[in-house]
C-alpha positions as CSV (number, residue, x, y, z in Angstrom):
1,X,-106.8,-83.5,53.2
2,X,-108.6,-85.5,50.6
3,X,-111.8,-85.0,51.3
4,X,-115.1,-83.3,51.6
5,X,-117.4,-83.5,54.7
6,X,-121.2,-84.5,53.3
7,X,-122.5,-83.4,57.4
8,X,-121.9,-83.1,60.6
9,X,-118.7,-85.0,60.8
10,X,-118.3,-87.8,64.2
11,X,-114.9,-88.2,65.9
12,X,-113.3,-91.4,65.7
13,X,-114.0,-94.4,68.6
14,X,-112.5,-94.6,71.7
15,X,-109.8,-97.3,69.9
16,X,-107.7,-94.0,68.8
17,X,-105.9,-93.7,72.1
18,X,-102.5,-92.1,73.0
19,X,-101.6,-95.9,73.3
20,X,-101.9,-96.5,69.9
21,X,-99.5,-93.8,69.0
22,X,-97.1,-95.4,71.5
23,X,-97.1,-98.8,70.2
24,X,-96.7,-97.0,66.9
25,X,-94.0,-95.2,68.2
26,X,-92.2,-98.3,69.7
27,X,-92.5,-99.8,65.9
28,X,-91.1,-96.7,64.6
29,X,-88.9,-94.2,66.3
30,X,-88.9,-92.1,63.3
31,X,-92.9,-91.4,64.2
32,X,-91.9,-89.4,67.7
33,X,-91.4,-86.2,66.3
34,X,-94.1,-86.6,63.9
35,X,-96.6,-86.9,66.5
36,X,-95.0,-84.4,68.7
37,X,-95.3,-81.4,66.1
38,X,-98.8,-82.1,64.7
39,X,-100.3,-83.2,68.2
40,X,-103.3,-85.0,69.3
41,X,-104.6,-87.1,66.7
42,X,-108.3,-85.4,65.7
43,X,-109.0,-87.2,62.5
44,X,-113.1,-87.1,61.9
45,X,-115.5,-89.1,60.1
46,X,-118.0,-88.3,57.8
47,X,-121.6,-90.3,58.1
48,X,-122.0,-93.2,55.4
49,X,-126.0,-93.2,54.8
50,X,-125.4,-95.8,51.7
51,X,-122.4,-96.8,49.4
52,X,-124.4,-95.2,46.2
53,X,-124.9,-91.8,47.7
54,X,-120.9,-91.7,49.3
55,X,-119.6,-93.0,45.9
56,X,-121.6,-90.9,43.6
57,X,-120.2,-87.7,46.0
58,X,-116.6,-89.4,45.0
59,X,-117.2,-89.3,41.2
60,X,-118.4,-85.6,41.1
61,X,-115.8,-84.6,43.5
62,X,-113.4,-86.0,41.2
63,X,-110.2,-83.3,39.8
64,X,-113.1,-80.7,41.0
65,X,-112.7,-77.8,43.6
66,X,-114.4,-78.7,46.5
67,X,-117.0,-75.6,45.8
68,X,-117.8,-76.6,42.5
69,X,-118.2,-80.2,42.7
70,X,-120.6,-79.3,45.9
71,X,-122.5,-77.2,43.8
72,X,-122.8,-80.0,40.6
73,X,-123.8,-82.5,43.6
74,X,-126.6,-80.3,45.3
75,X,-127.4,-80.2,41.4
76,X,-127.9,-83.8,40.9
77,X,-129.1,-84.1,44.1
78,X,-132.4,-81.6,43.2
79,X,-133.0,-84.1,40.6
80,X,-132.6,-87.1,42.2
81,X,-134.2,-86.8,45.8
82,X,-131.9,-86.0,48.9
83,X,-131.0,-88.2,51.2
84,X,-132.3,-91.9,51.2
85,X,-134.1,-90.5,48.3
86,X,-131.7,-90.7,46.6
87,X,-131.2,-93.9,45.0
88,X,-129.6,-95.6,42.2
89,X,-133.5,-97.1,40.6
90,X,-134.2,-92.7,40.2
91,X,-130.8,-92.1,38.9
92,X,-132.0,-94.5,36.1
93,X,-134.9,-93.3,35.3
94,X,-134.0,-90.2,34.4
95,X,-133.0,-88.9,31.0
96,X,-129.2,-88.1,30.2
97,X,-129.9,-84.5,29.7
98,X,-131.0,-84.0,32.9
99,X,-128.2,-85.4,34.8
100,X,-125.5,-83.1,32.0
101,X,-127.5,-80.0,33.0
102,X,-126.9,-80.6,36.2
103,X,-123.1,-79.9,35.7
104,X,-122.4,-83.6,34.7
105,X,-119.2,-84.5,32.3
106,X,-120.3,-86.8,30.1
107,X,-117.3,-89.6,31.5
108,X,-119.1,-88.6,35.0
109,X,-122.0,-89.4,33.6
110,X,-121.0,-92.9,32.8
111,X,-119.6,-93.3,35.5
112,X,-122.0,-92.4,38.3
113,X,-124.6,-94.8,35.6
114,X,-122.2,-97.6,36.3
115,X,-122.2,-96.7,39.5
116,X,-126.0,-97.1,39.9
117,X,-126.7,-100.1,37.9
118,X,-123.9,-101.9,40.1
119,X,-125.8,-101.4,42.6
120,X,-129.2,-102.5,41.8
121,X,-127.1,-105.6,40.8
122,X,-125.5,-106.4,44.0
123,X,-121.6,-105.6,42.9
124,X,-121.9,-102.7,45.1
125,X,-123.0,-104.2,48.6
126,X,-125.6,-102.4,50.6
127,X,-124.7,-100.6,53.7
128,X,-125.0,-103.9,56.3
129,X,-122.7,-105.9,54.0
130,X,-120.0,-103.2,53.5
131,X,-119.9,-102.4,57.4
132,X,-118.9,-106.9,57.5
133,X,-116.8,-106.8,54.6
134,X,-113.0,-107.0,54.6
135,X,-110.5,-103.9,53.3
136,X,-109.3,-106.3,50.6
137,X,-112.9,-107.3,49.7
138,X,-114.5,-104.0,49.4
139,X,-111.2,-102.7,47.4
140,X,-112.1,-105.6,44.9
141,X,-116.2,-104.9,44.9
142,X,-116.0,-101.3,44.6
143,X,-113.1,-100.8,41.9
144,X,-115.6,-102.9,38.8
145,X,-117.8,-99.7,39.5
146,X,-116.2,-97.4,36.7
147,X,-114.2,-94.2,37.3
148,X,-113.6,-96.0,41.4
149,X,-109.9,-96.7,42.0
150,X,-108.1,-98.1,44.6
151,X,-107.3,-94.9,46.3
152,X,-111.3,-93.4,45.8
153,X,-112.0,-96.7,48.2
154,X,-109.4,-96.0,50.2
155,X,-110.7,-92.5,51.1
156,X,-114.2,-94.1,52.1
157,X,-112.5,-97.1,54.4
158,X,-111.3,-94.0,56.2
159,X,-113.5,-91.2,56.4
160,X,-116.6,-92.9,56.1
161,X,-116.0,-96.5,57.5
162,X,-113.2,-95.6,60.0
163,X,-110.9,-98.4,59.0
164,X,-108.0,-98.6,61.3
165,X,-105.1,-100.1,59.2
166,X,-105.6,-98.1,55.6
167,X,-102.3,-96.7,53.8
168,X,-103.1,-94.8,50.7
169,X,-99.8,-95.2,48.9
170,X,-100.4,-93.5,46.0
171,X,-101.9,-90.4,48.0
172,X,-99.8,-87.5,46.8
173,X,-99.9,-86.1,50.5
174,X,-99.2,-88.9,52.1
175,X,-95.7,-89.8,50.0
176,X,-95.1,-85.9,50.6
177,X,-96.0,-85.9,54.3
178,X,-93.3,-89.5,54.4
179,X,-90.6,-87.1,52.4
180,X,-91.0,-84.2,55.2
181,X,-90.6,-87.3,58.3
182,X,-88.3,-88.9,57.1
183,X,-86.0,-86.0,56.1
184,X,-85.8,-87.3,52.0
185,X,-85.0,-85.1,49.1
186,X,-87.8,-86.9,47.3
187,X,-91.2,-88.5,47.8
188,X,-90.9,-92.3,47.9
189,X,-92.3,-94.5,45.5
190,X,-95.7,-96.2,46.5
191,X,-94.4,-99.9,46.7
192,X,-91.6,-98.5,48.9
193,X,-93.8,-96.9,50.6
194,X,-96.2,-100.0,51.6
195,X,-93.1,-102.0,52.4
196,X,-91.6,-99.5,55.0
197,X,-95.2,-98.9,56.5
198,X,-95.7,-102.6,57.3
199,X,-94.4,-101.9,60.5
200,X,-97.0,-99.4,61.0
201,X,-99.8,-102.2,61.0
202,X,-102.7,-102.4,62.4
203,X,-102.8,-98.5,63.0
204,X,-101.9,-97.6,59.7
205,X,-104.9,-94.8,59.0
206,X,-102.6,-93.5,62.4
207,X,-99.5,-92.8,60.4
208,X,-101.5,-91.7,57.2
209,X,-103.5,-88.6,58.9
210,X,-100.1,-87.4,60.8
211,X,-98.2,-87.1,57.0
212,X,-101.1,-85.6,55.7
213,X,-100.5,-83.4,58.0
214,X,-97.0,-83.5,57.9
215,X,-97.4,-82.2,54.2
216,X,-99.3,-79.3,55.3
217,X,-96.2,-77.8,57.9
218,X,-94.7,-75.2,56.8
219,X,-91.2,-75.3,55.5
220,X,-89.1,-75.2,58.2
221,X,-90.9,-76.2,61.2
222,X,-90.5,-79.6,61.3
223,X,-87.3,-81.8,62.1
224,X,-86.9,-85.3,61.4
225,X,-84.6,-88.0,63.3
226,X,-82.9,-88.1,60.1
227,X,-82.2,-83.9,60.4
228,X,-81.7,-84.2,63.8
């Protein structure tokens, strides 16, 4: 799973019923077996304290082990204040060196600069606004930050924010997790991808935690319709 707990992680609301995975079913056969060999759905959320702080975790945590990007966060962290200390107005004032002898690439750097000075100027919305905005409208805010994508957005709509009806489709585990279900010598393509999973709407963060999962079975213990 893409991701790296910042604390005590929640479970998702009460909307995450066994119904949901029965309409889902009803909209997709394929999904039965799927949801039969992974099991209940336990997905968890990670607290979002403030967009700077979860984004900034995103661009360390970038093509890092999880170990070693923790430890370059706690290291940035010690220099720019835990918690709601940590904002983007102390992440400015200090000198470059400081922040690249914390473990910092210098792209990183940039980045997590960009990061902050987007959101002193209001391109990255504070917490209230980003709980009110749309999928589409945060996707649009968040990517001018530099060194956020699409999918680094994604990942926060659903570990942080708890969107319901997210498909990463250019999530290497998901398009895996899509090739085990659906019994496919090959991983789809992304646009392929988001047109079959339109009938998965509006549960698709449903379907994406079940093929991460999927991707994780072991070879061999998982049938598809198509197998069967």
């Amino acid at each position: 799973m893409p991701r790296a707990p910042l604390a005590t992680p929640v479970l998702l609301p009460d909307a995450y019923t066994p119904a949901v995975r029965r309409a889902l079913v009803r909209a997709d056969p394929a999904l039965a077996p799927l949801f039969k060999t992974v099991g209940p759905f336990r997905m968890e959320l990670s607290p979002l304290h403030s967009p700077f702080e979860a984004l900034a975790h995103s661009i360390v945590y970038q093509q890092l082990h999880g170990r070693a990007a923790a430890t370059i966060f706690g290291r940035v962290c010690e220099r720019v204040g835990k918690g709601k200390a940590f904002t983007p107005q102390k992440l400015l004032a200090l000198p470059d060196a400081t922040l690249r002898e914390a473990g910092l690439s210098a792209n990183k750097l940039l980045a997590i600069q960009d990061l902050a000075r987007k959101t002193v100027d209001g391109t990255v919305p504070p917490l209230a606004r980003v709980r009110r905005m749309s999928d589409e409208d945060l996707i649009e805010h968040l990517t001018q930050v530099r060194g956020i994508g699409q999918w680094t957005v994604e990942m926060l709509l659903i570990f942080r924010l708890g969107r319901p009806d997210i498909l990463p489709v250019d999530d290497y585990g998901v398009r895996k997790g899509f090739m085990v279900m659906k019994g496919l010598k090959e991983m789809p393509k992304p646009k392929a991808l988001l047109e079959y999973g339109e009938r998965w709407r509006p549960f698709r963060t449903v379907v994406s935690w079940y093929l991460w999962r999927a991707a994780d079975l072991p070879a061999g213990t998982y049938t598809s319709l198509a197998e069967g």
